[in-house]
N, C-alpha and C positions, 0 to 999 in steps of 0.2 A: 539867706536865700532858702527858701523850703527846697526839699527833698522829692528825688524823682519823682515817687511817689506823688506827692499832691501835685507835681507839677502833672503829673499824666492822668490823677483823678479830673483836676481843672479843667483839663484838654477837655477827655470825653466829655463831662458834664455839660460844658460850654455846647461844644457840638452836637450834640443828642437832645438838647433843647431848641438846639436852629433847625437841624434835622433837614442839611441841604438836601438828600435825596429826594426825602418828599415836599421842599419844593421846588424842584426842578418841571413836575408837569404843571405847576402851577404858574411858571413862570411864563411857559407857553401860553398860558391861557389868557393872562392880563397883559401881553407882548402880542397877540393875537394880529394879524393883518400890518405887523413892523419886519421892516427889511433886516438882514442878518448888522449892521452896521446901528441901528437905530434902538435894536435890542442891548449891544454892546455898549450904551451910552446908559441907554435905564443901568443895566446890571453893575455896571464901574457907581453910579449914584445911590441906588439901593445899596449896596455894601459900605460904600463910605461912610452915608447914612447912620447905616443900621452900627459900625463899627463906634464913631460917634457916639450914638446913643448908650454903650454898653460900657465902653469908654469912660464916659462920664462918671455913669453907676460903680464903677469899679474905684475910680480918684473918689468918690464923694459919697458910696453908700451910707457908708458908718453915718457921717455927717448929714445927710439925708433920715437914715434913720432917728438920732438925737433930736433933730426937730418937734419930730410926733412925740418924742419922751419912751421910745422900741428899744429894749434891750437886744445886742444882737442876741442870744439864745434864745429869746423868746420870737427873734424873724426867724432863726432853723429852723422851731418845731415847725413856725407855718409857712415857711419857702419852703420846707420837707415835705409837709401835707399836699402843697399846691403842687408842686415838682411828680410825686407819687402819684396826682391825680393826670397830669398832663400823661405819664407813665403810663397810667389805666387806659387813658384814648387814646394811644398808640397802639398797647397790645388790642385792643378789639376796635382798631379802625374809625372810633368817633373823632381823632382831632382831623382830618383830612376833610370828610367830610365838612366841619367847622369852618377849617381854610379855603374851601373851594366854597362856600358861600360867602365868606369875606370880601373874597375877589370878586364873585359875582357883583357885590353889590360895589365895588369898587368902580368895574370898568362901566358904570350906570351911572356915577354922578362925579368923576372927576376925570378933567382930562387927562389925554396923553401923558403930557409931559411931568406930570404928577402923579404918574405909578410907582412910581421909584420910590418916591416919602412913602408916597398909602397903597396899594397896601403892603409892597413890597418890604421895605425898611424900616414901618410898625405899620403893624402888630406882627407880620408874617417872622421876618430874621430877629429884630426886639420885641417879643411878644414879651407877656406876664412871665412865663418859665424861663427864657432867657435871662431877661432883668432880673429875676429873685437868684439864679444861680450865680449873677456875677453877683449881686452884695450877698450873698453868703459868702462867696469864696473871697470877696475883699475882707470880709473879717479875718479870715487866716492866714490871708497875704497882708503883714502887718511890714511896715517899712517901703523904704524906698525904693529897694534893688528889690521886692516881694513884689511890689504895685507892679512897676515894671514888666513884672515877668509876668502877671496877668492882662495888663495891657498885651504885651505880647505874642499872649493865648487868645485871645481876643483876636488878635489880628491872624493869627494861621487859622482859627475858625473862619474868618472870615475871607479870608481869601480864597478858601476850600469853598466855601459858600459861591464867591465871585467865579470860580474855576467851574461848579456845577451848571450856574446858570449859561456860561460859553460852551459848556458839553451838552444845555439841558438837552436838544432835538437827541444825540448820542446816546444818552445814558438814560431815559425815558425808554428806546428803543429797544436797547440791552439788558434793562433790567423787567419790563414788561407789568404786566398789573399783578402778575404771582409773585415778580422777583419784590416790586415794591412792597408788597403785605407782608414778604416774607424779613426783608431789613427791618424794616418798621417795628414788627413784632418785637426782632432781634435787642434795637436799640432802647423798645419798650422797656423790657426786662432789666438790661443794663441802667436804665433810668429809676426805676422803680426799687432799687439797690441800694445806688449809690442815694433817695432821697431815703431811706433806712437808714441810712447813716448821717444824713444831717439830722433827723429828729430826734435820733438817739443819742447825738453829739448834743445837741439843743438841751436836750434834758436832763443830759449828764449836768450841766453847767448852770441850767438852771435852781438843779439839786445842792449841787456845791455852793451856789450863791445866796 
């Protein structure tokens, strides 16, 4: 079983790529004109969803990667690069931007009852930096009782996620458009850290191989 450590790097990483706060207004927005009950049914499906999805990449990365012939050190350096970039449009406010025209064009060509997959469950909660940080972190969760435990992580990301979008009206209110740019930033940084160390983990390994 890996050590607290990686088990609380995993956490954050996980999380700071779903980055439930910021989408909480966004949930609002493609749940727009749904009764408090009707919202509750998307947000329990987006997360099952999106947990699902991440799920999968966590049992199967490695093996997923083997396919294309990707050593994992050589997906750190570039889940590092992409993770560091997703990082950049957080500290200076372009991934939001990104996501609020996702959804725009979301609630334009699919129905209701289809917000929950699109865009809610991908790309918004499994986007591209989601997906790259669980099969990097499946690489180091090697084993049964390791998978597990990222499965795991997985699921408290994602329930935190599930609990933001039943607070979204709340916690939209409470944190205001200063507080939001002010988190964002915060998690930016934290992001943009811990992808320093996957690239530098990346290279370390790809040196020694």
């Amino acid at each position: 079983m890996p050590n607290f450590d990686s088990l609380f790097n995993a956490f954050v990483t996980i999380l700071v790529t779903i980055d439930p706060p910021g989408l909480a207004p966004l949930f609002l927005a493609v749940t727009a004109g749904m009764s408090r009950e009707q919202r509750g049914q998307v947000s329990v499906r987006a997360s099952v969803i999106g947990f699902g999805v991440l799920a999968l990449f966590a049992i199967a990365g490695a093996g997923i990667l083997s396919v294309f012939g990707i050593t994992l050190p050589a997906f750190r350096v570039a889940g590092g690069f992409l993770l560091f970039f997703i990082a950049f449009e957080m500290v200076f406010e372009r991934r939001q931007d990104r996501k609020e025209k996702i959804s725009d064009v979301a609630i334009t060509r699919d129905h209701i009852h289809n917000i929950a997959a699109f865009p809610l469950a991908i790309p918004l909660i499994a986007g591209p930096g989601a997906i790259s940080a669980t099969v990097l972190l499946s690489g180091t969760f090697q084993g049964v009782g390791s998978r597990l435990a990222l499965i795991a992580i997985i699921f408290a990301c994602l329930l935190i996620t599930y609990l933001v979008f039943v607070l979204s009206e709340w916690i939209d209110k409470a944190l205001g458009q200063t507080g939001r740019s002010i988190l964002t930033r915060l998690l930016g940084v934290i992001l943009a850290a811990l992808a320093v160390q996957f690239v530098a983990d990346g290279i370390k390994a790809l040196a020694a191989g």
